[in-house]
Each structure stands twice: as structure tokens, then as C-alpha cells.
N, CA, C and O of each residue as an XYZ file, in Angstrom:
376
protein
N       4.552     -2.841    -21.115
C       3.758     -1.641    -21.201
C       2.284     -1.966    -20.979
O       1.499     -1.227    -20.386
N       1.996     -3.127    -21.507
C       0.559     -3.091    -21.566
C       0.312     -3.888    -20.097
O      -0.798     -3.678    -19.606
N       0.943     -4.510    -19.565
C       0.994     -4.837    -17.924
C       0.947     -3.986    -17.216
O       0.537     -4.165    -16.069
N       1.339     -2.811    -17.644
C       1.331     -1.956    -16.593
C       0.003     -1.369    -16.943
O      -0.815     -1.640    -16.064
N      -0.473     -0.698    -17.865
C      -1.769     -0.153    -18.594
C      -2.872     -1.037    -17.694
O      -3.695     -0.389    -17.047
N      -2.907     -2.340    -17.642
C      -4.016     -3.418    -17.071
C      -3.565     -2.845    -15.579
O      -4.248     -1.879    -15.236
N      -2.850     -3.130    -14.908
C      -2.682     -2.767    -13.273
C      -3.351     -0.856    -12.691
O      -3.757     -0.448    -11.603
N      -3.163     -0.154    -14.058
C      -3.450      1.008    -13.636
C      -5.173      0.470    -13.662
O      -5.951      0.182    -12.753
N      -5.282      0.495    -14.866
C      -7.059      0.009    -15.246
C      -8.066     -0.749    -13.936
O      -9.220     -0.576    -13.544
N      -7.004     -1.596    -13.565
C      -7.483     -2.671    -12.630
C      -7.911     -1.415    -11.136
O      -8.960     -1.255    -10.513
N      -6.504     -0.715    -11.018
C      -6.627     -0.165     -9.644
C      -7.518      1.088    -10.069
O      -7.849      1.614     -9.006
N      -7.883      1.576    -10.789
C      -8.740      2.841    -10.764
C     -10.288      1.795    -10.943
O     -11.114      2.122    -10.091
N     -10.650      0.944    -11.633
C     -11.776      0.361    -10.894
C     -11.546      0.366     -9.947
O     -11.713      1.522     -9.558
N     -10.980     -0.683     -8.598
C     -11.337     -0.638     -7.397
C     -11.280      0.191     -6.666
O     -11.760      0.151     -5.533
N     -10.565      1.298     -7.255
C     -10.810      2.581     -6.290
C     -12.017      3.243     -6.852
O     -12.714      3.840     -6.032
N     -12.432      3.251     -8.209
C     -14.212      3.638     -8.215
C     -15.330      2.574     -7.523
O     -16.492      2.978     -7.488
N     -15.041      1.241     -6.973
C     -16.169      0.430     -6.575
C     -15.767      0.791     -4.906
O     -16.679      0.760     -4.079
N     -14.826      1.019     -4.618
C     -14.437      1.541     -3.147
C     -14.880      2.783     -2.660
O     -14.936      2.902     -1.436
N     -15.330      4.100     -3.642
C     -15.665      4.908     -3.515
C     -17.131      4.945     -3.513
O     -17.694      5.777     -2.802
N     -17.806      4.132     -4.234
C     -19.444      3.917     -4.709
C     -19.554      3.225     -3.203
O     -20.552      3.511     -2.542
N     -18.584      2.343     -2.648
C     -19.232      1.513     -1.462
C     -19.049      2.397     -0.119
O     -19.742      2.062      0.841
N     -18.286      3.357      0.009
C     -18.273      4.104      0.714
C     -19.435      4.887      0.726
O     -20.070      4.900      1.781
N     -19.936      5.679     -0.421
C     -20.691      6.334     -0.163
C     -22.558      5.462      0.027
O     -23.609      5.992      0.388
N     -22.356      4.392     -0.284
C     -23.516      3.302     -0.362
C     -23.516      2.838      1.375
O     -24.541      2.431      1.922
N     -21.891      3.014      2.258
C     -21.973      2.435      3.384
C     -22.665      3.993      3.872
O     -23.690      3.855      4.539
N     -22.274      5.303      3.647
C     -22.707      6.545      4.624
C     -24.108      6.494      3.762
O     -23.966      7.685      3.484
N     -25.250      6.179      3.144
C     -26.337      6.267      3.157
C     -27.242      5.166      3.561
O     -28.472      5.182      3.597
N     -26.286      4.043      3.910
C     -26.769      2.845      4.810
C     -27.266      2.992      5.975
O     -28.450      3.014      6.312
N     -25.634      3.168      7.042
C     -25.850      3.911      7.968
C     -26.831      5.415      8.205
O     -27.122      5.743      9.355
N     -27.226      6.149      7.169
C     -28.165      6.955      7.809
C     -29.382      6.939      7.567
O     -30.232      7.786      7.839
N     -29.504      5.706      6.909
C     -30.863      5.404      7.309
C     -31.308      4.458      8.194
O     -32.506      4.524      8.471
N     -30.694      3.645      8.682
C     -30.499      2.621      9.674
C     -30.745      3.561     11.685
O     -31.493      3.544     12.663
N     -29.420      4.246     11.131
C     -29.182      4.599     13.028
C     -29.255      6.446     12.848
O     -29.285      7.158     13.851
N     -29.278      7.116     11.220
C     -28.948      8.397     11.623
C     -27.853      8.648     11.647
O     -26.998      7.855     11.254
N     -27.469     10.339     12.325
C     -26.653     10.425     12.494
C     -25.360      9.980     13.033
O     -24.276      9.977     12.449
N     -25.663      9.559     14.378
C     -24.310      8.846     15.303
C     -23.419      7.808     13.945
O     -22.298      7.999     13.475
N     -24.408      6.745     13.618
C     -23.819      5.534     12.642
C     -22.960      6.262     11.759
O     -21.803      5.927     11.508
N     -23.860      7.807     11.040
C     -22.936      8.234      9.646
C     -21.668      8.739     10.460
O     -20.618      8.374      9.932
N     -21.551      9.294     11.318
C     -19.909      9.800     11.700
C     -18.940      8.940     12.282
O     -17.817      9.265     12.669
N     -19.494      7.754     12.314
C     -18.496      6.641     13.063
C     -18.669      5.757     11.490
O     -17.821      4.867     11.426
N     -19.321      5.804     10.592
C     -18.601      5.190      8.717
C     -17.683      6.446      8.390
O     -16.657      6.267      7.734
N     -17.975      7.498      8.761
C     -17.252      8.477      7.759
C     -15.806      8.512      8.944
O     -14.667      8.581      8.483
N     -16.035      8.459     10.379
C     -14.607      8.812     11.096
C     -13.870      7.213     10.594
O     -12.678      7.368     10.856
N     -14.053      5.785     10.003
C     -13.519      4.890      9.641
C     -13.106      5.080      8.866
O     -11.911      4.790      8.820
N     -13.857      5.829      7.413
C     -13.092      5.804      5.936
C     -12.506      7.043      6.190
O     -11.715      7.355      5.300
N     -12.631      8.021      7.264
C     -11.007      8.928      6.919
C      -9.966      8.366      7.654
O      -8.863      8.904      7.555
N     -10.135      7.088      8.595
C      -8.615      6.724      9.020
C      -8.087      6.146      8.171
O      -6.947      6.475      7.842
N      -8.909      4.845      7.396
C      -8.480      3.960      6.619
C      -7.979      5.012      5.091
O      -7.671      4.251      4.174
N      -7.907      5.864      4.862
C      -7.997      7.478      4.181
C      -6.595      7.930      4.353
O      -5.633      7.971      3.585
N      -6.811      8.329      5.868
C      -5.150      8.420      6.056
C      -4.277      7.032      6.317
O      -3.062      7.207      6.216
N      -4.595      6.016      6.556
C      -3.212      4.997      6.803
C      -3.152      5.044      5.118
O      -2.427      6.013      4.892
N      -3.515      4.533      3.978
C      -3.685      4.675      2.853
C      -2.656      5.702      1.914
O      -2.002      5.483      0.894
N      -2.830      6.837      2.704
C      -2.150      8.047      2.547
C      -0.622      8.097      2.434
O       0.122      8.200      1.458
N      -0.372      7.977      3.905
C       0.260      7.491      4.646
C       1.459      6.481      4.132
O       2.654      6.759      4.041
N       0.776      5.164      3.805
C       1.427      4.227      3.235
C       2.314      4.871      1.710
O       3.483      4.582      1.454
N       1.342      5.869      0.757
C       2.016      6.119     -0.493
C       3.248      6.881     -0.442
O       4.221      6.890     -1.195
N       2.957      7.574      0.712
C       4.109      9.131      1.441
C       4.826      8.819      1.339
O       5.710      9.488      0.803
N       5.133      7.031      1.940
C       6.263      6.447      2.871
C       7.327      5.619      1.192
O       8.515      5.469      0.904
N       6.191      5.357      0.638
C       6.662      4.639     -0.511
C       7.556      5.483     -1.849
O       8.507      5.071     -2.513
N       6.797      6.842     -1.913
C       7.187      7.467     -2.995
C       8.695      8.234     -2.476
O       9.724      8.624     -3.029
N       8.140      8.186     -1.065
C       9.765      9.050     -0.072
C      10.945      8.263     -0.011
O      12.061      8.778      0.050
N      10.737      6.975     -0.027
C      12.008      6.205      0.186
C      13.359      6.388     -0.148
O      13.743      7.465     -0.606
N      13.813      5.821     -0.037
C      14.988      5.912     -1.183
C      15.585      5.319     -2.115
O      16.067      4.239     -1.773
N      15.741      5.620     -3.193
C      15.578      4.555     -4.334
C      16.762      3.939     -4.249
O      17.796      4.576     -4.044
N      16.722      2.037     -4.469
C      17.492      1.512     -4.479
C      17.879      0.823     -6.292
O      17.045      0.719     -7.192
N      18.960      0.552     -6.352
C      19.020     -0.336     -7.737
C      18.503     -1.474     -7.510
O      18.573     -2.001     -6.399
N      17.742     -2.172     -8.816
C      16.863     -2.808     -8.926
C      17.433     -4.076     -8.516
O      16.564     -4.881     -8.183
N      18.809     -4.571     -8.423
C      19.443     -6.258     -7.821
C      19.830     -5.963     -6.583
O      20.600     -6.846     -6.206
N      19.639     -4.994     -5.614
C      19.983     -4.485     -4.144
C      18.835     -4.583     -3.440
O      18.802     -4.343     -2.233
N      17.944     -4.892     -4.031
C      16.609     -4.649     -2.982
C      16.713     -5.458     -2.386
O      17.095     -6.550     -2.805
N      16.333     -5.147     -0.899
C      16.427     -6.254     -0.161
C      14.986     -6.919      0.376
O      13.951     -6.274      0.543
N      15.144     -8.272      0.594
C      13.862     -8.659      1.194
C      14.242     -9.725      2.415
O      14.994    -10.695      2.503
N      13.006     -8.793      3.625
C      12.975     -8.790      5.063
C      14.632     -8.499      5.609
O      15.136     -9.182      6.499
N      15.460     -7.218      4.817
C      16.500     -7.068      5.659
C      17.942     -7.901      5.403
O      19.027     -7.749      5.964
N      17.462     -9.028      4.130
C      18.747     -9.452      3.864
C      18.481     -9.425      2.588
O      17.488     -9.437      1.861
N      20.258     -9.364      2.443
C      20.515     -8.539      1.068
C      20.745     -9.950     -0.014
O      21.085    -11.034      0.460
N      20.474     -9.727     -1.727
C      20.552    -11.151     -2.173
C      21.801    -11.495     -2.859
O      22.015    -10.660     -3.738
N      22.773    -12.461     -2.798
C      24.139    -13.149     -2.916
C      24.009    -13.271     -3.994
O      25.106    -13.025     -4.497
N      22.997    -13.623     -5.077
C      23.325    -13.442     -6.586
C      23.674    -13.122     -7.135
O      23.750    -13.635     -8.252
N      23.952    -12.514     -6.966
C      24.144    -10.765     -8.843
C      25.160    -10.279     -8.176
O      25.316     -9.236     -8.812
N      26.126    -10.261     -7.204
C      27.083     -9.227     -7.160
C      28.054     -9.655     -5.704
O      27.730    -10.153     -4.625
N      29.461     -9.163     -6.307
C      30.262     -9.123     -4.483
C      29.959     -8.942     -3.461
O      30.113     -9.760     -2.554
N      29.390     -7.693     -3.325
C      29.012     -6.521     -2.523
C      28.123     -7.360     -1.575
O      28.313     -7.592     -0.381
N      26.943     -7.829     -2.508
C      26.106     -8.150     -1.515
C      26.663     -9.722     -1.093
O      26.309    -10.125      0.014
N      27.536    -10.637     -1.950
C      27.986    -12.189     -1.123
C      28.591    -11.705     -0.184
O      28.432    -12.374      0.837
N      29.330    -10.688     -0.036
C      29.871    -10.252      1.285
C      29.157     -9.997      2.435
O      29.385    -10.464      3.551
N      28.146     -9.116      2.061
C      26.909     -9.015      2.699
C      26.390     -9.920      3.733
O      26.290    -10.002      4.957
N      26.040    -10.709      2.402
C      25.148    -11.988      3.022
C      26.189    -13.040      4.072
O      25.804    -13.689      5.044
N      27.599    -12.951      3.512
C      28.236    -14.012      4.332
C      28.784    -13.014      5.613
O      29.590    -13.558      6.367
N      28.558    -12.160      5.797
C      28.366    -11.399      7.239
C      27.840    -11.799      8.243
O      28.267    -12.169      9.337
N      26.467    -11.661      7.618
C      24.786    -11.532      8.110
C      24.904    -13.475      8.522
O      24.437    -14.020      9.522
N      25.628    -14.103      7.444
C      25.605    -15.735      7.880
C      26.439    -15.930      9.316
O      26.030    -16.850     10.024
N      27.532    -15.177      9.793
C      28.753    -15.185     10.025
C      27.711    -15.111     11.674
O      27.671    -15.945     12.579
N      27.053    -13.916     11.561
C      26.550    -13.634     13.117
C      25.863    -14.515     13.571
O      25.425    -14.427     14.718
């Protein structure tokens, strides 16, 4: 519980020092170059805005797997169960 409490804590700082530097980069840029500079910081932090976005969409949409099925890079793990030694001695087989 309290691991998780520190990871939330942790990520809402860096998303307040990410937000302070954003707005520290669009008053950089307009005093430097003006306008042109501020819409090419602000057209960066809305892409990096949406891939960001984007990424959570993809994560919260998934589909939930049980927690000894997850797979990592596509192969499934032979430990914990039949299903997946079968799996895996497939995936060995090809």
C-alpha cells in the first residue's frame, strides 16, 4: 500500500515539475524569438500531450490478463501452469 502511495506521490511531482518546465520553456521561447519559437514549444508539448495520451488509452483499453499469463515480448512463461508449458514448447517446436 504504501509503495503504491510513494509511486503516486513520486508521479504527481514530476508531472508538477513537467508542467512548471513547460510553461518556463513557452516564456523562454517568447522572449528569445517571440512568437514563431512560442508555437513550435507549444505545437511540441501538445504532441508529446497526445502520444502521452495516447499511450494511457492503449493501456487502460487492453485487455486484462491474469497476473501468471502475462506475457513478455510475445512469449508466454512455462512456470506456473500447463497451458502455458504447452505454449512455450510450441513456440520451441517452430
Amino acid at each position: 500500500m504504501a509503495d503504491s502511495d510513494d509511486r503516486r506521490a513520486i508521479a504527481q511531482v514530476r508531472g508538477a515539475a513537467l508542467v512548471v518546465g513547460s510553461a518556463l520553456a513557452v516564456v523562454a521561447a517568447y522572449l528569445i524569438n517571440g512568437a514563431p519559437l512560442v508555437l513550435l514549444v507549444a505545437g511540441v508539448e501538445t504532441l508529446l500531450l497526445m502520444v502521452y495520451v495516447g499511450r494511457r488509452w492503449r493501456a487502460l483499453h487492453q485487455r486484462a490478463s491474469l497476473a501468471g499469463h502475462r506475457r513478455r515480448r510475445g512469449i508466454p512463461d512455462a512456470a506456473h501452469c500447463e497451458r502455458c508449458r504447452r505454449a512455450r514448447e510450441a513456440l520451441d517446436a517452430r
